[in-house]
C-alpha positions as CSV (number, residue, x, y, z in Angstrom):
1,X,-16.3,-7.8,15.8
2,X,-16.7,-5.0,17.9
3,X,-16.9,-1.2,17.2
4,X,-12.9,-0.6,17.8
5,X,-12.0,-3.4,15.9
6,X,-13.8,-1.7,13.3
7,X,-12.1,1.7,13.8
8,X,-8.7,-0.2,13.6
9,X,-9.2,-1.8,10.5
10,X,-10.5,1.6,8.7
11,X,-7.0,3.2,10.4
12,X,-4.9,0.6,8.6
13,X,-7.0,1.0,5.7
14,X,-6.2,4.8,5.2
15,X,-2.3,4.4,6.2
16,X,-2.5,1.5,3.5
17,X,-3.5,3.7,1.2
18,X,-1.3,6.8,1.8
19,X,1.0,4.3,1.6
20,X,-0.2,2.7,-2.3
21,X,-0.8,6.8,-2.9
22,X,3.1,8.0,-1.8
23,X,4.3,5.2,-5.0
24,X,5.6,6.7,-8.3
25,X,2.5,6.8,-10.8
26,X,3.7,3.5,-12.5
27,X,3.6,1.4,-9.1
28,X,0.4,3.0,-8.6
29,X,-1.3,2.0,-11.6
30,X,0.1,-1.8,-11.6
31,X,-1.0,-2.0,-7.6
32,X,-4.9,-0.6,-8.7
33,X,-4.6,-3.6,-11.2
34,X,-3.2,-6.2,-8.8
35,X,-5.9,-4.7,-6.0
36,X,-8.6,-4.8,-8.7
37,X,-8.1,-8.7,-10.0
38,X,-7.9,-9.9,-6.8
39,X,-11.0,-8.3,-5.3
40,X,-12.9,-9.8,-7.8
41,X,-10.6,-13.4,-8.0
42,X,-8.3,-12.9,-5.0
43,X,-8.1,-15.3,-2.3
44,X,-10.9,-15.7,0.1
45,X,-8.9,-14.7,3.3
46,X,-7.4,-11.0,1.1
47,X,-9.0,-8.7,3.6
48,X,-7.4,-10.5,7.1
49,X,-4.2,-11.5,5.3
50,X,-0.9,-9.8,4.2
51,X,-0.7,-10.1,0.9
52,X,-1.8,-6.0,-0.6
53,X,0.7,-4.6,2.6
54,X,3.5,-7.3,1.3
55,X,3.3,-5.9,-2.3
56,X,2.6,-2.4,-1.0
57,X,6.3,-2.9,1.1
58,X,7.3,-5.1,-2.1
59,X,6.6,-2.2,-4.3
60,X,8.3,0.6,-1.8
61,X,11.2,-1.9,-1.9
62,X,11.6,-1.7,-5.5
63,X,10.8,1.7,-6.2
64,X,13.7,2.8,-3.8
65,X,16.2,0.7,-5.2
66,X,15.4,2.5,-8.6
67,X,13.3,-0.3,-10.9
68,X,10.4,-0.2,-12.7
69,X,7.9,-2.0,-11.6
70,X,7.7,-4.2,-14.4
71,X,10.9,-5.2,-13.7
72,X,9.5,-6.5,-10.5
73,X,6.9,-8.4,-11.2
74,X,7.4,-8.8,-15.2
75,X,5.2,-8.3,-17.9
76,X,1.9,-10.4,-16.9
77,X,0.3,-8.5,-14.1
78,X,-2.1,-11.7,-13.7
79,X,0.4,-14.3,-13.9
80,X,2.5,-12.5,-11.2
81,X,-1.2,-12.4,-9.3
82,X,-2.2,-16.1,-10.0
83,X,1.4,-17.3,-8.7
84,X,0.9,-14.9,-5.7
85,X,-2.3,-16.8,-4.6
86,X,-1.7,-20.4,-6.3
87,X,-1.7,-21.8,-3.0
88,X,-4.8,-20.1,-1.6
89,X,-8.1,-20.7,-1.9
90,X,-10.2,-18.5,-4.1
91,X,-13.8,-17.1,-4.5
92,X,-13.6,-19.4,-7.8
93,X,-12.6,-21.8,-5.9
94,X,-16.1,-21.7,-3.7
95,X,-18.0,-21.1,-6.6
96,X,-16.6,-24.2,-8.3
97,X,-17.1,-26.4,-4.9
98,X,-20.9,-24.9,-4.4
99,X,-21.8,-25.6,-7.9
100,X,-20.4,-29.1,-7.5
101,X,-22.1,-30.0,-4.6
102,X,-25.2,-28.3,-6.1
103,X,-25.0,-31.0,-9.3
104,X,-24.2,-33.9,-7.0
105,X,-27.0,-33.1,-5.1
106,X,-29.5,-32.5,-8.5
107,X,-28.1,-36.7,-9.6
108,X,-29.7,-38.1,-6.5
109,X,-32.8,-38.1,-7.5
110,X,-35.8,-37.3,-5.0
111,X,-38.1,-35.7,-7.9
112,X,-39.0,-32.0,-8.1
113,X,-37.8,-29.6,-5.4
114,X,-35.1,-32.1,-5.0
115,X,-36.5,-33.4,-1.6
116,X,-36.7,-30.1,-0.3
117,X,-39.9,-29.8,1.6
């Protein structure tokens, strides 16, 4: 990744977030929440995918047409999340794998250290 593909992400960065910003107050508070639980859950690929600018345009959608935002995505901010990304793999997901492999490797033996060494 060189320097200007740097500077391009940080410029679609900032017009992604004037956009998030120009939302009524009650789009903006659900998106923080929807950004929030997937930064910390989200799918693996969040930052080179679509999926914040889709709801940002989902959300620009909605607003226009005159709904709340609840309407849009209902009342369970995670379930609308989890169903947004129930086809992509997660950081849980790598966590679950790592540790898996890490207990696989622990049951076959090779005493202390685990053969390491």
């Amino acid at each position: 990744m060189g320097v200007q593909d740097i500077i391009e992400g940080k410029r679609q960065w900032r017009a992604h977030v004037a956009r998030v910003k120009a939302l009524p107050p009650d789009y903006r508070i659900v998106y923080k929440e929807i950004q929030r639980y997937f930064f910390k859950v989200g799918p693996v690929d969040l930052a080179d995918g679509d999926l914040l600018p889709g709801i940002v345009e989902f959300f620009e959608e909605g607003a226009a047409a005159g709904k709340g935002v609840l309407e849009l995505i209902g009342d369970d901010v995670a379930a609308f999340c989890d169903d947004l990304v129930k086809d992509s793999r997660t950081y849980a997901d790598l966590y679950q794998e790592s540790v898996g492999e890490g207990s696989g490797a622990a049951g076959q033996g090779g005493g202390p250290g685990g053969g390491r060494g």
